[in-house]
N, C-alpha and C positions, 0 to 999 in steps of 0.2 A: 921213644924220646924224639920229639921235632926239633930239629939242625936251625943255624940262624937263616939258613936257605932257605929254609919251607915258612917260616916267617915272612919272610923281607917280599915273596912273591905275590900272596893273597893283598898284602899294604903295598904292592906296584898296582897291581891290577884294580885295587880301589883308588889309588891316586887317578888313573889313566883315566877309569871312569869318572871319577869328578872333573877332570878335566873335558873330559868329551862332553858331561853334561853343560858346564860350564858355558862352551864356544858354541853350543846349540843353541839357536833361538829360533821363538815362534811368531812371526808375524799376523796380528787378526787381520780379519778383512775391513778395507775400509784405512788402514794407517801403515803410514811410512816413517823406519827409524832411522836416524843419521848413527854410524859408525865413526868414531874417533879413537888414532892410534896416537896414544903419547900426544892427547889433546888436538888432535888436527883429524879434522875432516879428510874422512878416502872413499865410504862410499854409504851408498843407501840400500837398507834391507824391505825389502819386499812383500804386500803378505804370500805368508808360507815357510818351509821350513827356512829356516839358513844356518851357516856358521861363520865364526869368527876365529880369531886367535885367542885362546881364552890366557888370561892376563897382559894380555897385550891390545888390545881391543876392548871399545866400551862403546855402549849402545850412548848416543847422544840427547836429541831431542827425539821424543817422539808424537807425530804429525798427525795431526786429524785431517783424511782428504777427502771428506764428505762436505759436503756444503752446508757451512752451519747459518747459524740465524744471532742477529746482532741489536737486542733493541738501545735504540739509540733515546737517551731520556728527553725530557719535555725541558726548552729553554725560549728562555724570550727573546724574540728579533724586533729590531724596529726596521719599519719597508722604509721607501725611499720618500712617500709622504707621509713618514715620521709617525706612526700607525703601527703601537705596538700589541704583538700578536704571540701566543704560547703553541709552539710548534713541538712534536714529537713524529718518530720515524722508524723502520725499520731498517735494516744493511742484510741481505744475504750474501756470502762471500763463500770462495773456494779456496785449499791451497794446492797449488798446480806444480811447485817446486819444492819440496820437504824440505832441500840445504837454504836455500834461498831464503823463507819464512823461518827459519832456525836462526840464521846467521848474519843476515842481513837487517834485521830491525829485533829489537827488544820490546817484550812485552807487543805482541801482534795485535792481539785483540784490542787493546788499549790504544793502538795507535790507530789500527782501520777507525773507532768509535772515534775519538779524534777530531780525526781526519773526515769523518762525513759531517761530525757537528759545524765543524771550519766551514766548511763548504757550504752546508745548509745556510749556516747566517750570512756567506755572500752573496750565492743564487740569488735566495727571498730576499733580502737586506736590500738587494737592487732593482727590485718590483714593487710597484703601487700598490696596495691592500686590494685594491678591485682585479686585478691583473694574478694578486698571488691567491685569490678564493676561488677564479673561475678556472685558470692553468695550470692544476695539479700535474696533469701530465706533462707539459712541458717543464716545471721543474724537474722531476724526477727522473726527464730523459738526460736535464744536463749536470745534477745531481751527478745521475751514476756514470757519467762519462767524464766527468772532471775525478770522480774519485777513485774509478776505475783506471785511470791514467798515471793518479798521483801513486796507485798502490801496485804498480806494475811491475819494477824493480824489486817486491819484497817475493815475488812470486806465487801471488796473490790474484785471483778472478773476481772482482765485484759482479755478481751478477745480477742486482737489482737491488735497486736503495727505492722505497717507498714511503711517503708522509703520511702519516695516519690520521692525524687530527691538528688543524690550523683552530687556535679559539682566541678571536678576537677580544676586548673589555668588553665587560658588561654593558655598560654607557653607549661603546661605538656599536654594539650589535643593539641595542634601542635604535642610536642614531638611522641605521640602517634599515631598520624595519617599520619607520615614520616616512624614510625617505623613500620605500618600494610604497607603503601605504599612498602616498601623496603620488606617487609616479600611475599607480594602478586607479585614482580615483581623477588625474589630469586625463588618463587613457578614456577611462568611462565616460567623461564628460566632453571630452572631442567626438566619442560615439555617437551618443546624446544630441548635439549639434548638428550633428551630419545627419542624422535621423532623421531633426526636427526640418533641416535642410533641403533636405531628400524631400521629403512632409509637403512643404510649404510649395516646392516648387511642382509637385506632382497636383495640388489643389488648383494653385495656379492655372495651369496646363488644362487643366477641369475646366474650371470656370470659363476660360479663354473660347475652349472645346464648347461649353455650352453656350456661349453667347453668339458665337458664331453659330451655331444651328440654330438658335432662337431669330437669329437677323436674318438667315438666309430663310424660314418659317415663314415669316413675317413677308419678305420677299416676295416671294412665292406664294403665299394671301395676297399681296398685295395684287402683284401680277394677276392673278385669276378675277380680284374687284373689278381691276377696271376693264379686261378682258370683259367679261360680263355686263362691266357699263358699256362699253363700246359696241357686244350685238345687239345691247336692248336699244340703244342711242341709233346703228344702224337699221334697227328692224324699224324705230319707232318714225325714222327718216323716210322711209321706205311705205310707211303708212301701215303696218302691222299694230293694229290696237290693241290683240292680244297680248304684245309684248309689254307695252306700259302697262297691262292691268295686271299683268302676272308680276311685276317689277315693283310696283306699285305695293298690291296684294303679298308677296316677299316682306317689303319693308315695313308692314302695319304689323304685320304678323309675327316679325322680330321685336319692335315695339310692345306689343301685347304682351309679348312672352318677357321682356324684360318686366314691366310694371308687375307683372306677376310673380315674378321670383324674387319680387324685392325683399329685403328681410323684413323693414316696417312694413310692409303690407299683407294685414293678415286677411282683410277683405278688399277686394275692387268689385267694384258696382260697375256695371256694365249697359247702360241704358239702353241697347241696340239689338238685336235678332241679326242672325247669320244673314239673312236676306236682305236686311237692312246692307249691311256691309258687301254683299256683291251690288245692291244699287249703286253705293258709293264709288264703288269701282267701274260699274257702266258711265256711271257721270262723271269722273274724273276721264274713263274713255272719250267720250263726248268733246267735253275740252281740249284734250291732246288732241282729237281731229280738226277741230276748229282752228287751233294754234299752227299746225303741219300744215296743213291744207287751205287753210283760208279762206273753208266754205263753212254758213251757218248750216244749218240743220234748216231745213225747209219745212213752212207752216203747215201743209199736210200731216206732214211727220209730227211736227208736236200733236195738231189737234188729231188725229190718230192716236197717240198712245195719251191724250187724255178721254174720256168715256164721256157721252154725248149728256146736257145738260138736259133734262126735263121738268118743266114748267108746270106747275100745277095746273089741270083744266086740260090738259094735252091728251092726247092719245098716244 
């Protein structure tokens, strides 16, 4: 027969252990719990084992201290030239104080989300459309530093708030893509200009280029005519006959060659023999001496190179 003694001891030794089980807790990794005795915060458990006072102690809040991710929904901003635009974002945060983010603000998550919308429609609310599509990063740096400021006290790390997607109206994103089209076709056509510009005065420069070597050409022909005139004009001073006949003989013979390459002339008649033509040239000789010199040709000399007359009846 068992005594109320050997009862009462097996129901200690199970109280004892429910008890011990009780004040025993487990910490995972990654979360922090608040302890409260008789509703007031005393301290924070750890991951890992711990204990508490069992019925006297209660596990409080328990703290995610991994850095979560916060998407922030899609609202409309109007900028500062009244330019309304559908904005959405992300928040990544930490919590660095377990009592702090327990104690200090209700509902955390609800308020960081909030509190970055607030701020989102100020930042951008206070920038041009063209200012808030090109400086995504500079919103964002002062995004998370206004809001990382405001959530400081709740023991709270923002550690990046980023925008995902600005989507202007339909209408203004048309307006905007008439306005690059007309901006990339004034750009084309200043090119165009400059081209043509470029063009014109490089042709210019040409022509200039050519006219001046066709005048200094011509110069320099020139130069060399009258050079030419002036040894045949001194040789012919000088009583050299052969220079007027060669001078002479030059300029027929430039003559001939023109009549002949005329385009209407597909014949020229020619009434004269080569010899013909150096006569011409001894007798135009002739002349130039008579003119220079101022002596005739002496009657020997003609009747000389005329052939003696013979008379019928003669010997």
């Amino acid at each position: 027969m068992f005594g109320g003694f050997d009862v009462v001891i097996p129901v200690l030794v199970v109280l004892v252990l429910l008890v011990l089980f009780t004040g025993i807790k487990t910490i995972p990794q990654g979360y922090n719990y608040t302890v409260e005795r008789f509703g007031r915060y005393i301290k924070t458990l750890t991951p890992g084992l711990n204990l508490i006072v069992p019925f006297i102690d209660r596990i409080g809040a328990k703290m995610n201290m991994m850095e979560q991710v916060l998407d922030v929904p899609t609202q409309e901003i109007i900028t500062r030239d009244n330019a309304i635009v559908a904005v959405d974002g992300v928040a990544f945060f930490q919590v660095l104080s377990a009592p702090q983010a327990a104690y200090q603000v209700a509902g955390l998550q609800s308020a960081i989300l909030n509190l970055t919308m607030t701020n989102i429609r100020t930042v951008m609310g206070s920038m041009d459309l063209d200012e808030l599509l090109s400086n995504r990063d500079a919103i964002n740096e002062r995004l998370l530093r206004v809001v990382d400021e405001a959530a400081h006290p709740w023991g709270i790390k923002v550690t990046r708030v980023e925008i995902k997607d600005i989507t202007p109206p339909a209408n203004l994103v048309e307006s905007m893509a008439r306005q690059m089209m007309a901006e990339r076709d004034k750009r084309a056509q200043i090119l165009a200009a400059e081209g043509l510009k470029q063009a014109q005065i490089l042709e210019a420069e040409g022509r200039r280029e050519a006219a001046f070597r066709d005048a200094e050409a011509r110069e320099r022909s020139a130069e060399a005519e009258a050079r030419a005139t002036q040894v045949v004009s001194e040789a012919i001073a000088k009583g050299d006959v052969q220079a007027i006949n060669y001078f002479v003989a030059q300029k027929y013979t430039e003559a001939l060659a023109k009549i002949g390459s005329a385009g209407n002339s597909k014949v020229v008649l020619m009434p004269m023999e080569a010899s013909s033509l150096i006569g011409t040239l001894g007798g135009i000789g002739e002349i130039a001496r008579e003119v220079f010199k101022g002596e005739a040709p002496s009657q020997p000399q003609r009747t000389a190179a005329r052939p003696p007359l013979v008379r019928p009846g003669e010997n």
